[in-house]
C-alpha positions, 0 to 999 in steps of 0.5 A: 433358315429363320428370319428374326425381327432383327433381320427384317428390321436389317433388310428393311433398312437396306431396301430402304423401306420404312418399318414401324417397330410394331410391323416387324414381327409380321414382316419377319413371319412373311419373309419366312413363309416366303423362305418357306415356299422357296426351300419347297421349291428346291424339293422338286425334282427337275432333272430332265425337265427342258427350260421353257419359254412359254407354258404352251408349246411353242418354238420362237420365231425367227426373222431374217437377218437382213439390212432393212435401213442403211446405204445412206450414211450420210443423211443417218449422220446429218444430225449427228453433233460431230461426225469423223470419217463415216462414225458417230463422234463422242468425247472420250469417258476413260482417260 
C-alpha cells in the first residue's frame, strides 16, 4: 500500500492536524515507511507464540475477592442528593 500526498493531505484534514503544502510529500513518505514496518510485521511468523503481559515472565497476582468497605449504607448515602429505598437516586436519561 502507498500513501500519495492526497491521502496525507486527507488524513491531515480528518485528524485535524495543520499541514503546510510544502510538508506533504515528507508526511506522505512517513506514513509509508510506517506502512512499511507494519506489512513486516505481519511477515513474522507467531503461531504458537502465547500472548504476554510483560517481557519477564511473570504471572498477575491475584487479590482476594473480599468486601473491605460496606455494612453501613446509610452513612455511604448520607451525602448522596437523592437517595430511595437503600439506592443512589438519578434522573431518568431515556425516555
Amino acid at each position: 500500500m502507498s500513501i500519495d500526498t492526497e491521502t496525507a493531505r486527507r488524513v491531515a484534514k480528518l485528524a485535524r492536524i495543520k499541514v503546510e503544502e510544502d510538508a506533504l510529500p515528507a508526511l506522505a513518505g512517513e506514513f509509508n515507511a510506517i506502512l512499511g514496518f507494519i506489512e513486516q510485521l505481519a511477515e513474522v511468523n507467531v503461531e504458537g507464540v502465547e500472548p504476554m503481559t510483560s517481557v519477564t515472565p511473570m504471572r498477575l497476582r491475584r487479590r482476594a475477592d473480599v468486601v473491605t468497605d460496606g455494612g453501613y449504607p446509610e452513612k455511604i448515602l448520607a451525602n448522596a442528593p437523592d437517595a430511595r429505598e437503600g439506592f443512589f437516586a438519578v434522573p431518568k436519561v431515556v425516555e
